[in-house]
C-alpha positions in Angstrom: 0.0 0.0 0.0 1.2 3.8 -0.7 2.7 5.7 2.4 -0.1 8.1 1.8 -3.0 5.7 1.8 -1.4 3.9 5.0 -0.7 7.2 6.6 -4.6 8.2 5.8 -5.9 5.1 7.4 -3.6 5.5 10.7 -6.0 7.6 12.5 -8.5 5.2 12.3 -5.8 3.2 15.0 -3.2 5.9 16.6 -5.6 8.6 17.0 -5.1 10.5 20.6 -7.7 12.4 20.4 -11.8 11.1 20.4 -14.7 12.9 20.1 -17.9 11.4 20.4 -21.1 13.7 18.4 -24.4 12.3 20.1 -22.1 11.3 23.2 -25.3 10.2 26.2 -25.1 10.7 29.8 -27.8 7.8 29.9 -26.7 4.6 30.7 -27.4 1.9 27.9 -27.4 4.6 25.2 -24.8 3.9 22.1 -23.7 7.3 22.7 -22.9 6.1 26.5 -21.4 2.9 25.9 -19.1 4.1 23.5 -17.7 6.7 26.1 -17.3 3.8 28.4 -15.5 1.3 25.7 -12.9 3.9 24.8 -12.5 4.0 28.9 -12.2 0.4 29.9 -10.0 -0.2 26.2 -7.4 1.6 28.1 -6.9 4.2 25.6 -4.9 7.2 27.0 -5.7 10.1 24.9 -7.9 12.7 24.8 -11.5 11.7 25.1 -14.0 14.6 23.9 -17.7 13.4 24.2 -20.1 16.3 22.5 -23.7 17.0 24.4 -24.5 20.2 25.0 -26.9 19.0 27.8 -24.5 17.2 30.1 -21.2 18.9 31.6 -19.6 15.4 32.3 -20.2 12.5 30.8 -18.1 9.5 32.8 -15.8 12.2 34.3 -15.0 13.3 30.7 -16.2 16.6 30.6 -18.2 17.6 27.6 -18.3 19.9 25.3 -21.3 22.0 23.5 -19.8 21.6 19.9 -16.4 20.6 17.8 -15.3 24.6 18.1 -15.3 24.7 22.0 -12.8 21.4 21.9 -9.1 23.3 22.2 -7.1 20.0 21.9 -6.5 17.9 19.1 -9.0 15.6 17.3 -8.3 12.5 15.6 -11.2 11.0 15.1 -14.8 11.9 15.8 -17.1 9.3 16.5 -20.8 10.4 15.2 -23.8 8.2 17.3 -26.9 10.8 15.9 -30.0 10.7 14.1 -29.6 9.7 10.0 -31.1 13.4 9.5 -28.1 15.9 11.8 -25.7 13.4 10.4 -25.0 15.9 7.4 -24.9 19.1 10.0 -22.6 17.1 12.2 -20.5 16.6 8.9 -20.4 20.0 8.2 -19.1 20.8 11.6 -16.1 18.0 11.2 -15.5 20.0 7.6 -15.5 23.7 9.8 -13.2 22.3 11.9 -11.1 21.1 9.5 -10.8 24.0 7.5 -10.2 25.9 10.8 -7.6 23.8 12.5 -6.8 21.1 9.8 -6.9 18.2 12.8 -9.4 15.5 12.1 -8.5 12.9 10.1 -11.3 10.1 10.2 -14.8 9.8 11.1 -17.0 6.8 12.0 -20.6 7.1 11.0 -22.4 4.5 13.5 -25.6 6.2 12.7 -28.1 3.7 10.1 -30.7 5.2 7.8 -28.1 5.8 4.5 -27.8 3.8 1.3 -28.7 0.4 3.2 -32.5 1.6 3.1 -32.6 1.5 -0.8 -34.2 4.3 -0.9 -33.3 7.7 -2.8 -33.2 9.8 0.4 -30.8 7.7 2.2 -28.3 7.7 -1.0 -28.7 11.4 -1.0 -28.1 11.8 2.1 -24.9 9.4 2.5 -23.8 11.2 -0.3 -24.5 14.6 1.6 -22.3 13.5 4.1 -19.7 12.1 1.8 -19.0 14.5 -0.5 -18.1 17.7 2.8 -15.6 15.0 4.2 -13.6 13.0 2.1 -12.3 16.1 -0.3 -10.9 17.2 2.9 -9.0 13.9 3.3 -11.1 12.8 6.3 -11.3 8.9 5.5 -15.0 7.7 6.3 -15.8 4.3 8.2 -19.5 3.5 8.2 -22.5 4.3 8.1 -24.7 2.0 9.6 -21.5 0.8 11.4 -19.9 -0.3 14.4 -16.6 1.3 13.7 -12.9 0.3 14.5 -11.4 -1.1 17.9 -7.7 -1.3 18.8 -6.6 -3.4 21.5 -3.0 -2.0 21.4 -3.6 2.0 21.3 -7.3 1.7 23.2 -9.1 3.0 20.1 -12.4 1.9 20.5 -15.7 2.8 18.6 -18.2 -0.1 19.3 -20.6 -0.1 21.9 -20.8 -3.5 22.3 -17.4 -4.6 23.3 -14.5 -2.8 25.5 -11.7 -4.5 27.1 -10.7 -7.5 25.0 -7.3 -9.6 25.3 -5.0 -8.7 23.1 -3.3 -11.1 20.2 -2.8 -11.4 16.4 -6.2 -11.5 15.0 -7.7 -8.9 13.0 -10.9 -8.7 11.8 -12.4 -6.7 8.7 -16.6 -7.6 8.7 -19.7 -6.0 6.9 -21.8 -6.8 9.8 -20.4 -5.8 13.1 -23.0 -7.9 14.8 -21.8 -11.3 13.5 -18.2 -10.1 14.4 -19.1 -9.2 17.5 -20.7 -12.4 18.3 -17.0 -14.3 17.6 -15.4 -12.5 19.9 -18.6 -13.0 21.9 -18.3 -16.7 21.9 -14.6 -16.9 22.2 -14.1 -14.5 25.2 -15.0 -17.4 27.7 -12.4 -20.0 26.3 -10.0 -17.3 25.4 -10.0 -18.8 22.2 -8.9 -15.6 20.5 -6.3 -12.5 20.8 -7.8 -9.6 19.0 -5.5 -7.4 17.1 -7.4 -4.9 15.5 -11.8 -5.1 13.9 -13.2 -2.8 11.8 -16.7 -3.2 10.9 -17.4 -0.8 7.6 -21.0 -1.4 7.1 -22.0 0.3 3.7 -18.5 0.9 3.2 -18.5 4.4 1.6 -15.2 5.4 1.8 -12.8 3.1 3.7 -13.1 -0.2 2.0 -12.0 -4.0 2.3 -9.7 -3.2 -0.2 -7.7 -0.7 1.4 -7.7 -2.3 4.9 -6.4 -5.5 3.7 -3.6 -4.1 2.2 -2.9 -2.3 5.4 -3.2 -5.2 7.5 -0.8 -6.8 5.2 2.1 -4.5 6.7 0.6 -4.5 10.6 3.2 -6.2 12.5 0.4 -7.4 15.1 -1.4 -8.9 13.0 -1.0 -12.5 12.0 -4.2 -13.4 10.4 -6.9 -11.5 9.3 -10.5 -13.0 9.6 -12.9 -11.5 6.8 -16.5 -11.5 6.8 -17.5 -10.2 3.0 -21.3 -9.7 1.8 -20.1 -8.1 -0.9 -18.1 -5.7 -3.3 -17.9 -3.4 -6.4 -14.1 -4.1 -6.3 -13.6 -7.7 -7.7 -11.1 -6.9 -9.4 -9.2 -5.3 -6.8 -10.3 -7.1 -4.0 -8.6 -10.3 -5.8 -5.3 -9.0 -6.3 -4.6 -7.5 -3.3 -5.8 -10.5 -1.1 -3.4 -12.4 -3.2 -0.7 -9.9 -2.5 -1.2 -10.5 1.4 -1.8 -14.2 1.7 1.6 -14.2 0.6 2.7 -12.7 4.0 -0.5 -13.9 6.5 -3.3 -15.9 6.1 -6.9 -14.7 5.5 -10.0 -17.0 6.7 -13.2 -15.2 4.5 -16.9 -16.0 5.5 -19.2 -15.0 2.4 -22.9 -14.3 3.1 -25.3 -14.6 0.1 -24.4 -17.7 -1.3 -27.7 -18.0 -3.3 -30.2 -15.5 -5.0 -32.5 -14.6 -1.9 -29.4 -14.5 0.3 -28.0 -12.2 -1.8 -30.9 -9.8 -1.9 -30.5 -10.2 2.7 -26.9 -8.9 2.2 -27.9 -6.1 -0.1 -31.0 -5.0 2.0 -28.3 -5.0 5.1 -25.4 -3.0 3.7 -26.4 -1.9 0.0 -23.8 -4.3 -1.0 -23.4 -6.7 -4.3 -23.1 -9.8 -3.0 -22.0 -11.3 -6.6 -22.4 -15.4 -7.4 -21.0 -17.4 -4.8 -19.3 -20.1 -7.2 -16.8 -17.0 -8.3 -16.0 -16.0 -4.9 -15.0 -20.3 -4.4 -12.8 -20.0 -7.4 -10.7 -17.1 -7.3 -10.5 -16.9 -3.8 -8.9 -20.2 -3.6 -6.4 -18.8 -6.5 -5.7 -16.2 -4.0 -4.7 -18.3 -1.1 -7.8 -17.0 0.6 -9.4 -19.8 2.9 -13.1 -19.9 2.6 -15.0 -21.3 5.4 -17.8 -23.5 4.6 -19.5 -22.4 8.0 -19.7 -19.9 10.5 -17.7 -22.8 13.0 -15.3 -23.4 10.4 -14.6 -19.9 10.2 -14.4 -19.5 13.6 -11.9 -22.3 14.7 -9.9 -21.6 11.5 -9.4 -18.2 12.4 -8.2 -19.2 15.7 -5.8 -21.6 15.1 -4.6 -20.0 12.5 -3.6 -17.1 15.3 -1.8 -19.4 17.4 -0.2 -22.5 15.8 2.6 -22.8 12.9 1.9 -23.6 9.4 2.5 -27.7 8.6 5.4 -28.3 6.5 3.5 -31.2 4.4 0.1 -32.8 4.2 1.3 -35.7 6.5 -1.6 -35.8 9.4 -1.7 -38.4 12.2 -5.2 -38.5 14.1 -3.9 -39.7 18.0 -7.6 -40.6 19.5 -9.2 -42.1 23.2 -12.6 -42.2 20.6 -12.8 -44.3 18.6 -16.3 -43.3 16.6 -14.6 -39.6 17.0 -11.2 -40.2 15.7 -13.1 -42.2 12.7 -15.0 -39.3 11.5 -12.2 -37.0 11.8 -10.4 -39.7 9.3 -12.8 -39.5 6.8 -12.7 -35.7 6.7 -9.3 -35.4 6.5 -8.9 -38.4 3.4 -11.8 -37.1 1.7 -10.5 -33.6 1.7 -8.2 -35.0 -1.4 -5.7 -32.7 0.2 -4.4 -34.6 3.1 -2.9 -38.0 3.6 -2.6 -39.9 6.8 1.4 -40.0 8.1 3.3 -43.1 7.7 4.5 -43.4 10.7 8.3 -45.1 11.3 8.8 -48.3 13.0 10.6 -46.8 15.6 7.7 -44.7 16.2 5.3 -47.7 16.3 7.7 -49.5 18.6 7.9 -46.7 21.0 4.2 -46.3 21.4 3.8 -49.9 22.0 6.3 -49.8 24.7 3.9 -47.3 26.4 0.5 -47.9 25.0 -1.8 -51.3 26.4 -1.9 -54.0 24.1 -5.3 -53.2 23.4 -4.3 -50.0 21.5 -4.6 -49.8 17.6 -1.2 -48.1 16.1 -1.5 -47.7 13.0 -4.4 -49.7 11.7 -4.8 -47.3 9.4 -1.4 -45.8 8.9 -1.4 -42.1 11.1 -4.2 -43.4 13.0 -3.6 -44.2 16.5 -6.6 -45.4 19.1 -4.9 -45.6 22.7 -8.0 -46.2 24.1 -8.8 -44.3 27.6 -6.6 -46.2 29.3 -4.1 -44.0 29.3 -2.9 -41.5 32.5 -1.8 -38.0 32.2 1.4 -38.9 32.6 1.4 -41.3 29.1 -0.1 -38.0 27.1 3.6 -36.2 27.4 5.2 -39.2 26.7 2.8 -40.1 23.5 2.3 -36.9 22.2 6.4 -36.2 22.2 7.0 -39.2 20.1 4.2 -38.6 17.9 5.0 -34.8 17.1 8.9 -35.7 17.0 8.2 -38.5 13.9 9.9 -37.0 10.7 6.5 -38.1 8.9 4.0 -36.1 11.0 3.2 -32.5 9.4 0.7 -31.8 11.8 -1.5 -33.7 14.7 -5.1 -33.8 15.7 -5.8 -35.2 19.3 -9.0 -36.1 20.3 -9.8 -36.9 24.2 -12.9 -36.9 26.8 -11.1 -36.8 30.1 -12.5 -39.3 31.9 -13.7 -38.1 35.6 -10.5 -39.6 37.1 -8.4 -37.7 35.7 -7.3 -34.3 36.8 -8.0 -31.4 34.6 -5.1 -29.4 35.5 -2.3 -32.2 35.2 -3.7 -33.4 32.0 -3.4 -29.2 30.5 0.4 -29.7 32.1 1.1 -32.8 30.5 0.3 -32.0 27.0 1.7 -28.7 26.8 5.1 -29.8 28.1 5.0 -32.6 25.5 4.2 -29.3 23.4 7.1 -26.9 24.4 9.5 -29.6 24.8 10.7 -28.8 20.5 12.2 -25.5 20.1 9.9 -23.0 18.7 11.0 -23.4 14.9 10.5 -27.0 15.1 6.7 -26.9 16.5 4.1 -28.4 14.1 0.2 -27.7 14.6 -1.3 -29.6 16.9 -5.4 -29.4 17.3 -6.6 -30.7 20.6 -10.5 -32.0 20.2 -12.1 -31.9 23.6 -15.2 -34.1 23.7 -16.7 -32.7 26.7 -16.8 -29.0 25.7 -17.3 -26.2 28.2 -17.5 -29.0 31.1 -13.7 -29.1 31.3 -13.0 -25.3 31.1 -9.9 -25.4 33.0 -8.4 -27.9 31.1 -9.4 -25.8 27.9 -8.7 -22.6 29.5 -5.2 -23.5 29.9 -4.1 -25.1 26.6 -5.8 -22.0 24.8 -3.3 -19.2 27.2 -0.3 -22.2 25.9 -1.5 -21.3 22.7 -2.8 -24.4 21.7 -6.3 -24.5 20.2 -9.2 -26.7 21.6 -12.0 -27.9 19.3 -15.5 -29.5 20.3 -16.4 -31.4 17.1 -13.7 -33.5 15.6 -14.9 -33.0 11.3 -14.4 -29.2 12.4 -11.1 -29.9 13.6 -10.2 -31.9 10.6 -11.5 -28.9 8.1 -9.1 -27.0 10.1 -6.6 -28.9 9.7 -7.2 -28.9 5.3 -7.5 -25.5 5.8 -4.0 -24.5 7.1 -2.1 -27.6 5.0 -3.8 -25.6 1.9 -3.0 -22.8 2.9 0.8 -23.4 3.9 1.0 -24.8 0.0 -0.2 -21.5 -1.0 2.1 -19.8 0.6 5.4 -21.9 0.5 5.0 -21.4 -3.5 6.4 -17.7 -2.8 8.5 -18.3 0.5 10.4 -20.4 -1.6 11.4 -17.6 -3.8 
């Protein structure tokens, strides 16, 4: 991306000064909540909220209008009616011209293009056309803005505090973003990074952001939830630029006619046949989730474990009926092939495992059965991982009542950090029993290790990143 388009969207991040137009002293009010995100974010600038019927607003005090505001503005956050919208832009543009500080806006307000309706494109249009000349980049409308877990910036008024990591996320609806981060918060599944949700996209585009991503050093993969675009073209060739560098997992809504007339009614957007999205995306190294799970758990694991150097898997089970439908998944796939384990691999596991155990019946696939202590998963796991012909693993286990949570999480991630970093190989953990063993899952997810529920998820995982890592080795290579 050109230093002047990277420098434009910087604002959106680094900003140190806030202001929130439509800012509410009333508890549960957008204009409230957002005052209180940007608060318990941790961001340490300036934070200006706008109501000329409140003198304090959190213990920020407020301010009357843009003029009154003597420090510096970065970003101005307007939460108002669709109709003083275009008066509030208006001000941004006065203040501009005036003290040439602002250099982004986020338009949460709804009631623009989205509706269809002439009056709503007039007036997003209104709004455009007194910013952007000015070189005040536009997120939104009908938005929930941009959040930044490392500077505090924070615009949505669903979410604050969020632990930080190397996820970023670039969505057309900021509710279905906001429910991933939602759903993982519990397990600590994810690290958030950076999420901007653009709603009808106006101005700042997928585009753009991806290409900035591309060069953010705290962000490792970049999750992508896409209605649609009028920048095919463009959209393409620069996610095929940055998949050379970092993964990106895409979800795409309106996969069939009435779908895409959903995703058009929501953000104005042309959702475009889904088979052409399949196709180039793939060209692109993009991985395109099947599901909103898929996307999810891809997304994650993709944020904390290495690439596999190969498309050797070994499935280590206690299920069977579990670790049998994860083998189908993975052979289907046409992209994976179980490992071929060495002898000396098969002999070591026999010296451990009961006689009972199936190792390698079929090759890669190893049943221990749940006999087998906490104690034996270090061991097993170690000589599994450390087997030339393993690319990756995926473990599957119900810990049985007798055995203890917490030295079962010890156990496994010791077998895990026992190889030096550069010689680590993804390893996804199934855990039958779900939420009921949270610490166990709590601590492999803060090792970094990934914990799935369903085991033909895990396995699409897996296809996903042994694609992927072909994808990308093509140009590493070079």
């Amino acid at each position: 991306m050109e230093t002047t388009a990277r420098k434009s969207l910087d604002g959106l991040f680094n900003g140190r000064g806030v202001a929130i137009m439509g800012a509410s002293a009333k508890k549960g009010k957008p204009g409230h909540s957002i005052v209180e995100n940007l608060r318990a974010a941790g961001f340490t600038g300036n934070v200006y909220p706008v109501n000329a019927a409140s003198e304090s607003i959190l213990g920020f005090q407020c301010y009357r209008s843009l003029e009154e505001i003597t420090g510096r503005i970065d970003l101005v956050v307007m939460v108002l009616p669709a109709d003083d919208c275009v008066e509030a832009a208006r001000a941004i543009a006065r203040r501009k011209d005036g003290k040439g500080d602002i250099s982004a806006a986020v338009v949460v307000s709804a009631g623009f293009s989205e509706l269809g309706t002439d009056q709503g494109r007039s007036r997003e249009k209104a709004l455009l056309d007194v910013l952007v000349p000015r070189g005040i980049r536009v997120v939104g409308p009908n938005c929930l803005g941009v959040m930044d877990t490392y500077s505090g910036v924070n615009t949505n008024f669903d979410i604050g505090a969020y632990r930080r990591g190397g996820l970023s996320i670039i969505t057309q609806s900021g509710a279905f973003a906001v429910s991933y981060l939602k759903w993982a918060e519990p397990g600590r599944l994810v690290g958030l990074s950076k999420f901007v949700s653009l709603g009808n996209m106006s101005d700042v585009n997928v585009v753009e952001l991806l290409g900035y991503l591309a060069d953010d050093d705290r962000t490792s993969v970049i999750a992508l939830y896409l209605e649609g675009t009028r920048q095919g073209r463009a959209l393409v060739e620069t996610a095929a630029h940055v998949s050379r560098k970092k993964p990106i997992v895409a979800l795409k809504a309106g996969k069939t006619r009435i779908g895409s007339v959903a995703a058009a009614s929501h953000t104005g957007s042309l959702a475009g046949r889904f088979e052409m999205y399949q196709g180039v995306f793939r060209q692109a190294g993009v991985v395109l989730a099947e599901s909103v799970i898929e996307f999810y758990y891809t997304a994650a694991a993709f944020a904390k474990m290495p690439l596999p150097r190969g498309n050797s898997i070994c499935v280590l089970t206690v299920l069977g009926g579990p670790g049998t439908l994860c083998v189908d998944e993975l052979v289907s796939s046409g992209a994976v092939r179980l490992a071929r384990l060495s002898e000396k691999t098969k002999s070591e596991l026999r010296a451990i495992l009961i006689p009972a155990a199936n190792i390698g019946k079929p090759e890669g696939f190893i049943d221990t059965t749940p006999s087998f202590t906490e104690a034996q998963h270090r061991e097993v796991l170690k000589i599994v991982l450390g087997d030339p012909a393993v690319s990756g693993v995926i473990y599957l286990t119900t810990p049985p009542l007798f055995m203890d949570e917490d030295a079962l999480a010890e156990n496994i991630i010791a077998a895990y950090e026992s190889f030096a970093p550069e010689e680590r190989k993804p390893l996804l953990s199934v855990i039958g029993f779900g939420s009921s063993v949270p610490r166990l899952r709590n601590r492999m997810e803060e090792a970094g290790m990934p914990t799935i529920e369903y085991p033909d998820i895990a396995a699409k995982v897996m296809i996903n990143m042994v694609r992927y890592s072909r994808y990308k080795s093509r140009f590493d290579e070079h």
